[in-house]
C-alpha positions as CSV (number, residue, x, y, z in Angstrom):
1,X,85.3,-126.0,146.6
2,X,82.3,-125.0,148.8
3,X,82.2,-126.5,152.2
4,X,79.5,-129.3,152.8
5,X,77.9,-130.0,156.5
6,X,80.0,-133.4,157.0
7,X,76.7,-134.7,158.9
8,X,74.2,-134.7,155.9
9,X,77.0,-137.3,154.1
10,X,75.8,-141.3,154.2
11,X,78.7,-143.5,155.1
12,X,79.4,-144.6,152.1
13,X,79.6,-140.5,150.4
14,X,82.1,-140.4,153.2
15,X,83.9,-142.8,152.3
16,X,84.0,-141.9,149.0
17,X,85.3,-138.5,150.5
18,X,87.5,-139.6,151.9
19,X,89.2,-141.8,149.0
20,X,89.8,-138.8,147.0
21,X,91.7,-137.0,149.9
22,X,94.0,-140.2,149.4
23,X,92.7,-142.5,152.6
24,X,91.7,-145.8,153.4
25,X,88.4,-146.4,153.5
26,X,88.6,-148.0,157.6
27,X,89.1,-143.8,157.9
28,X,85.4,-143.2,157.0
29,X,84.6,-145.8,159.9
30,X,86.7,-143.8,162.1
31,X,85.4,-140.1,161.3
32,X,81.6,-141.4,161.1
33,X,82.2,-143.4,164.7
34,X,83.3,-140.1,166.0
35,X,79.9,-138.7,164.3
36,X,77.3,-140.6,165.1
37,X,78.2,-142.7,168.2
38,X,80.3,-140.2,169.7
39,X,78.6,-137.1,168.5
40,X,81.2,-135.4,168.6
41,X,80.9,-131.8,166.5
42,X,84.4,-130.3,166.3
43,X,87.0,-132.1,164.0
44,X,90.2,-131.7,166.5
45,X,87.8,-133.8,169.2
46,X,88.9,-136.9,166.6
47,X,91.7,-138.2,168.8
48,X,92.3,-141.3,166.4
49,X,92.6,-139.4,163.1
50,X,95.5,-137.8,162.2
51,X,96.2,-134.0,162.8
52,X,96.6,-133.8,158.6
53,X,93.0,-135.5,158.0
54,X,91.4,-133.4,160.1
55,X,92.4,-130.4,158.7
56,X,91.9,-131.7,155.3
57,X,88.3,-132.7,156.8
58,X,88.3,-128.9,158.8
59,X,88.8,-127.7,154.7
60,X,85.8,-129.4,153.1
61,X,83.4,-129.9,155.4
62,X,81.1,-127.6,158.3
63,X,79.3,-129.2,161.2
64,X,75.6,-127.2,160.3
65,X,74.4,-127.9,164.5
66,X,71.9,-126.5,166.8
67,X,72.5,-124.8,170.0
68,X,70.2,-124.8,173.5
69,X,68.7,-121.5,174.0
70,X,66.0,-122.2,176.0
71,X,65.0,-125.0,178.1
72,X,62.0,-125.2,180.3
73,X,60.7,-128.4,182.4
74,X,57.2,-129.1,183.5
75,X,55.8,-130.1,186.5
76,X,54.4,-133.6,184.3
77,X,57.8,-134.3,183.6
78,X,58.1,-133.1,180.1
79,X,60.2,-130.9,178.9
80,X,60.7,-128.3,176.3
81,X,63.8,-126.7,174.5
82,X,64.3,-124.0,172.3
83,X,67.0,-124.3,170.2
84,X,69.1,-121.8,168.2
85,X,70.4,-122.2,164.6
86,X,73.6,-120.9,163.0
87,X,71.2,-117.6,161.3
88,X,69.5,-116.9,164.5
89,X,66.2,-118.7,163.8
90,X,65.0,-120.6,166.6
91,X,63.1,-123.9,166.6
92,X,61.7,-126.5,169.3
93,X,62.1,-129.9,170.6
94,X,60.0,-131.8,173.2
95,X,60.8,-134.4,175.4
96,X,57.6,-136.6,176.7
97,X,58.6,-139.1,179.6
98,X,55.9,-142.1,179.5
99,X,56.1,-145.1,181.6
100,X,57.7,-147.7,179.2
101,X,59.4,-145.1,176.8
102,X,60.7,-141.5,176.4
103,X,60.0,-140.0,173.4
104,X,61.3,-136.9,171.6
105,X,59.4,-134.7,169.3
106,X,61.6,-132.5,166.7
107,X,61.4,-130.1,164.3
108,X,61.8,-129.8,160.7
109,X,60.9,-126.7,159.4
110,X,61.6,-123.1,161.0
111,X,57.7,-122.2,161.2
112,X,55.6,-123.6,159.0
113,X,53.5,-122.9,155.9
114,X,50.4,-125.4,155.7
115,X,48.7,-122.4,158.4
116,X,46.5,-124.6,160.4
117,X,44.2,-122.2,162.4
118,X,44.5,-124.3,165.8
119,X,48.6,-124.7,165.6
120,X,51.1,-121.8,167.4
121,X,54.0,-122.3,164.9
122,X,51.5,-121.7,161.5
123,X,51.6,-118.2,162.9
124,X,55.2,-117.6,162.3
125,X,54.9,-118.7,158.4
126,X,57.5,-121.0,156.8
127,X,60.8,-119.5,157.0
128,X,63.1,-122.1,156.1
129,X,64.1,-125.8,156.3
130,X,66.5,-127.2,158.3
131,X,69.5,-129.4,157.4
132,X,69.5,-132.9,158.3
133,X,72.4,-131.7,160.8
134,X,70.2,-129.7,162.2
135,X,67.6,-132.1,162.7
136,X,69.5,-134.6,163.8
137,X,71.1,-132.4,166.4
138,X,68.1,-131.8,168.2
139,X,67.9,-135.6,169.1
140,X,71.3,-135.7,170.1
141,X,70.8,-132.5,172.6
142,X,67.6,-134.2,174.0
143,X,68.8,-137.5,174.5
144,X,72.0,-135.9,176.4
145,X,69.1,-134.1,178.7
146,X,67.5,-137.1,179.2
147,X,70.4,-139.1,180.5
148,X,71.6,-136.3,182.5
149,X,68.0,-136.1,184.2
150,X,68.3,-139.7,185.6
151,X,66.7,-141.0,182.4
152,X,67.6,-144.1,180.0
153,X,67.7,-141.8,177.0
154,X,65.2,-141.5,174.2
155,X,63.3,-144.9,172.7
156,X,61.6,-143.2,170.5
157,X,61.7,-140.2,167.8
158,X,58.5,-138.8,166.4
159,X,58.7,-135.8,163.3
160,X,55.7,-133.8,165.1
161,X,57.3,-130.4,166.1
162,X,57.5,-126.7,163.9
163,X,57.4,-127.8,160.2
164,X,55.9,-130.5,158.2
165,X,58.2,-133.0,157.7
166,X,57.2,-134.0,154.0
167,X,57.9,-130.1,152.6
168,X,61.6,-131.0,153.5
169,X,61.4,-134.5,152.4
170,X,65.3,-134.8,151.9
171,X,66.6,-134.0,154.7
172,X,64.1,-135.9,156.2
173,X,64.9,-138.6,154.8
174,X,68.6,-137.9,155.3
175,X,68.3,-137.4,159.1
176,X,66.4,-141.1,159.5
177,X,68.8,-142.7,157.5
178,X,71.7,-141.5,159.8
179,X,69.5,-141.9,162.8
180,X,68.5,-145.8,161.9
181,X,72.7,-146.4,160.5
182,X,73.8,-149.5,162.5
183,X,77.1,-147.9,162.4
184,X,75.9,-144.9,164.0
185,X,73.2,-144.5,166.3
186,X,70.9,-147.8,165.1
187,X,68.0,-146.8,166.3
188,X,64.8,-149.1,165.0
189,X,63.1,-147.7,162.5
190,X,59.6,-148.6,164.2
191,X,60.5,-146.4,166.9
192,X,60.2,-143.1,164.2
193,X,56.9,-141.6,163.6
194,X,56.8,-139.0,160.7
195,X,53.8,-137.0,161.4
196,X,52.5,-135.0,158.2
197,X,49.0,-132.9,157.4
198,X,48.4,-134.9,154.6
199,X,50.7,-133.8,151.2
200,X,49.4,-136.5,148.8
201,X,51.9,-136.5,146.5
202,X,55.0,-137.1,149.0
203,X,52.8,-139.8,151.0
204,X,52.6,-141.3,147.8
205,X,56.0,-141.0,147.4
206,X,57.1,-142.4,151.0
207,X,55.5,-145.6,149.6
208,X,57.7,-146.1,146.5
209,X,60.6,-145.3,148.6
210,X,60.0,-148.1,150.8
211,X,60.0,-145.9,153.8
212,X,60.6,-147.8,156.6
213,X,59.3,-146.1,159.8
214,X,56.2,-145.4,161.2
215,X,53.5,-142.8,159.6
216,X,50.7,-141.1,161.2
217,X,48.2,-138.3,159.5
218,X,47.0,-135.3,161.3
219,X,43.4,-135.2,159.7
220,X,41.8,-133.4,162.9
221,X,38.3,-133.2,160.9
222,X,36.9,-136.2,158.8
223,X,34.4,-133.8,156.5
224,X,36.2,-131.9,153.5
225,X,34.3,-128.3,154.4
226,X,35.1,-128.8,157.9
227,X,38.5,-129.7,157.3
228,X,39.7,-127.0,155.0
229,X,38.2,-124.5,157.3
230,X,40.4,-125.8,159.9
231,X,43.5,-126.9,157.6
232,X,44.0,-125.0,154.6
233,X,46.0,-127.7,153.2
234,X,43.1,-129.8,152.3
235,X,42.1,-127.5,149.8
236,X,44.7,-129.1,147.4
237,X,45.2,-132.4,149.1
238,X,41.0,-133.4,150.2
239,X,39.9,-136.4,151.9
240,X,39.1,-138.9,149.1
241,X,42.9,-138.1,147.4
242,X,44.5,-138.3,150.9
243,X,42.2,-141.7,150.9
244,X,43.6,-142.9,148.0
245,X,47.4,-142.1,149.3
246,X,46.9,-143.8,152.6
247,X,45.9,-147.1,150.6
248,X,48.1,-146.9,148.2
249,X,51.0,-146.5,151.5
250,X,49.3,-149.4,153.1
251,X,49.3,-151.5,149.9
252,X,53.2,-150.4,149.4
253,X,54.2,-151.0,152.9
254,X,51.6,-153.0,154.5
255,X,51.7,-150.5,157.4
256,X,49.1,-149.6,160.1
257,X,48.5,-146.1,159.8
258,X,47.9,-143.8,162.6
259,X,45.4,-140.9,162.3
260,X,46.1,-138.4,164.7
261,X,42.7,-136.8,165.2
262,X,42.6,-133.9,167.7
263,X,39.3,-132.8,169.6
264,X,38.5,-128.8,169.5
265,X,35.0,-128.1,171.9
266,X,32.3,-127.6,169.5
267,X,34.1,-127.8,166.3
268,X,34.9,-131.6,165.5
269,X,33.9,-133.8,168.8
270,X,30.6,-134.7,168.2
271,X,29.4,-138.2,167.8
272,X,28.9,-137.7,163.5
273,X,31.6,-136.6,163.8
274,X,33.0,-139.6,165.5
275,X,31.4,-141.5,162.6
276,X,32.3,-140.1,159.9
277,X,36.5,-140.3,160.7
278,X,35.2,-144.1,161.4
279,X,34.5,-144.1,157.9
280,X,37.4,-142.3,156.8
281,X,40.0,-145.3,157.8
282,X,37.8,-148.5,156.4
283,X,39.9,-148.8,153.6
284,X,43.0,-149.3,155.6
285,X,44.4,-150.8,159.2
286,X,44.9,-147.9,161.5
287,X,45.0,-146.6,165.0
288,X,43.4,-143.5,166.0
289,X,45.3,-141.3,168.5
290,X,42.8,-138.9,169.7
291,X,44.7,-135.5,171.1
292,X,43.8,-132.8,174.0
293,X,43.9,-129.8,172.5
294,X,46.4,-127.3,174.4
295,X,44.7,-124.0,174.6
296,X,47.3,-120.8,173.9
297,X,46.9,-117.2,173.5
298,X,47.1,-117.6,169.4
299,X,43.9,-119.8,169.1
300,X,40.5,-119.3,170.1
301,X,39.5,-123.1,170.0
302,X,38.9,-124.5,173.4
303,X,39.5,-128.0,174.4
304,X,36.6,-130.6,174.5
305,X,35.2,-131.1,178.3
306,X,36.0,-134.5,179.5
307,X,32.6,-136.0,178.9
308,X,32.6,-135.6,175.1
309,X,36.2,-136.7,174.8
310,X,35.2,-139.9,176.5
311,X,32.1,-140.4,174.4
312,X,34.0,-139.7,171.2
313,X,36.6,-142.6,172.3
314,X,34.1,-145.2,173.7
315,X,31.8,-144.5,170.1
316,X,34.9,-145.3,168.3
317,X,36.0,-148.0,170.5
318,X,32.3,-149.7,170.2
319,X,33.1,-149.7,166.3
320,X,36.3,-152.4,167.3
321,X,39.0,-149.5,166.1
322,X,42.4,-149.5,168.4
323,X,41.6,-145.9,169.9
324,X,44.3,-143.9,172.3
325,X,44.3,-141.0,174.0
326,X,47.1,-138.4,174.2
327,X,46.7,-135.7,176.8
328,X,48.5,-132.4,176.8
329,X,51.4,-132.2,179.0
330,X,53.2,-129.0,179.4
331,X,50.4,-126.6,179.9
332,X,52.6,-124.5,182.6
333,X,55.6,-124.1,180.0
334,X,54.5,-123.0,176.8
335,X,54.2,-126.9,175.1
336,X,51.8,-126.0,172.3
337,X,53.3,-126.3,169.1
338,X,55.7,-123.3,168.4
339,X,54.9,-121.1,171.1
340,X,58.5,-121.2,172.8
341,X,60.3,-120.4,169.7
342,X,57.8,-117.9,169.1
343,X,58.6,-116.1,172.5
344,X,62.6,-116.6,172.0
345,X,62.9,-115.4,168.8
346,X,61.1,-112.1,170.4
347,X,63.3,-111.9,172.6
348,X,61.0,-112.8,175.9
């Protein structure tokens, strides 16, 4: 039989798991307490289970986990970790302290493959995806950092680091189910973001499925020329099908969409340009989060100058929408998307 990773398993496929090895089904409660409240990631560290079951368990199942390679803390209070996987690849996790919540950002992809021209990671390509252990992991490590750093732990989870989250929609999917188990970790599913470029088809998706947590587009240029100059990906998925998808979620769901919309000097801050994403989101609720660029060595885009960022923001605020404003943070350790895995996995 070939070995599973125990932490991709729902509660009840453990328990049906654990019927056929001839248990009780109060066992499953046991073994996924140890899991996901626990977090424990070796089966002899399940004191409460017998020495047969977990060797039984040791037989069928892997723990598929991520390891700290790398961690780096910025002077903002932020902080950034490299992690490294079971085949060497290496991927990234933020943490982002604010004043009522900290919030981490993981991966779900080793690189990437939708080769936006202002992002670190879309230089690396799309390697691989990464298991909903793997995914999940990287909370569990950052939350630990956070608590250990005199914080309250993480409050919220957004799907924003290497990868987009919708090319791996399983695991995806996987990973917040365990995350929002109330017999596991019970976080709230309106604290999870899932950030994605835009794939039509699996926004589309997401609404069928009744997802539950919070979605927000990176659309970064409301024009279709301008865009697909600047995000390959809407050359399949273009503006007036994304559109359509973003209704149709809304309609599904009856979620507020954010639109993360990030300002590059010269390129997409102007005020047009300011009204034509206004246009973009009349046909559904949304908030705009408009971004700081973080400059690195693998883009030549520069960030807008503080005057045009605040003219973009008060044009759009004038129009009634709910406008924020996310500064970098992490300038002085590599934050930009992808550029600490980048300089791990070379070795610097």
């Amino acid at each position: 039989m070939q070995k599973q990773d125990i932490l991709s398993l729902s509660f009840d496929e453990l328990c049906d798991s654990l019927v056929e090895l001839g248990e009780k089904k109060f066992r499953a409660s046991q073994v996924y307490q140890w899991l996901w409240q626990k977090r424990v990631r070796s089966f002899d560290e399940m004191s409460n289970v017998s020495q047969q079951l977990r060797d039984q368990l040791a037989e069928r199942f892997f723990f598929q986990t991520v390891k700290v390679a790398k961690p780096q803390k910025s002077a903002d209070g932020s902080c950034k970790v490299a992690f490294s996987l079971h085949d060497g690849a290496v991927v990234e996790g933020v943490l982002i302290p604010a004043k009522d919540r900290m919030t981490a950002c993981i991966s779900t992809q080793v690189g990437c493959g939708m080769h936006c021209t202002f992002c670190a990671t879309a230089t690396m390509g799309f390697i691989r995806n990464l298991s909903c252990g793997e995914i999940t992991d990287q909370f569990f490590i950052l939350d630990k950092f956070a608590r250990e750093n005199g914080g309250n732990g993480i409050s919220n989870i957004v799907y924003m680091g290497m990868g987009e989250p919708l090319m791996n929609y399983s695991a995806v999917m996987e990973s917040i189910a365990r995350l929002t188990d109330t017999k596991g970790v019970g976080l709230a599913p309106s604290r999870i973001t899932l950030s994605t470029s835009g794939i039509v088809s699996q926004i589309k998706k997401l609404a069928d499925d009744g997802f539950p947590c919070n979605l927000a587009v990176s659309l970064h240029a409301p024009k279709d020329m301008l865009r697909s100059q600047i995000m390959p990906v809407n050359k399949t998925n273009p503006l007036a099908k994304l559109s359509d998808a973003l209704a149709y979620f809304h309609e599904k769901t009856g979620s507020r969409i954010t639109i993360e919309y990030m300002l590059l000097n010269g390129v997409n801050d102007s005020i047009q340009h300011a009204r034509d994403l206004a246009e973009f989101t009349k046909r559904f609720p949304v908030k705009i989060n408009v971004i700081e660029f973080n400059p690195h060595p693998k883009a030549s885009y520069k960030k807008s100058d503080k005057q045009t960022l605040d003219a973009f923001v008060n044009f759009l605020k004038g129009l009634n929408l709910v406008v924020n404003v996310r500064y970098s943070k992490g300038r002085d350790i590599a934050a930009a998307c992808g550029q600490l895995a980048s300089k791990v996995s070379k070795g610097k």
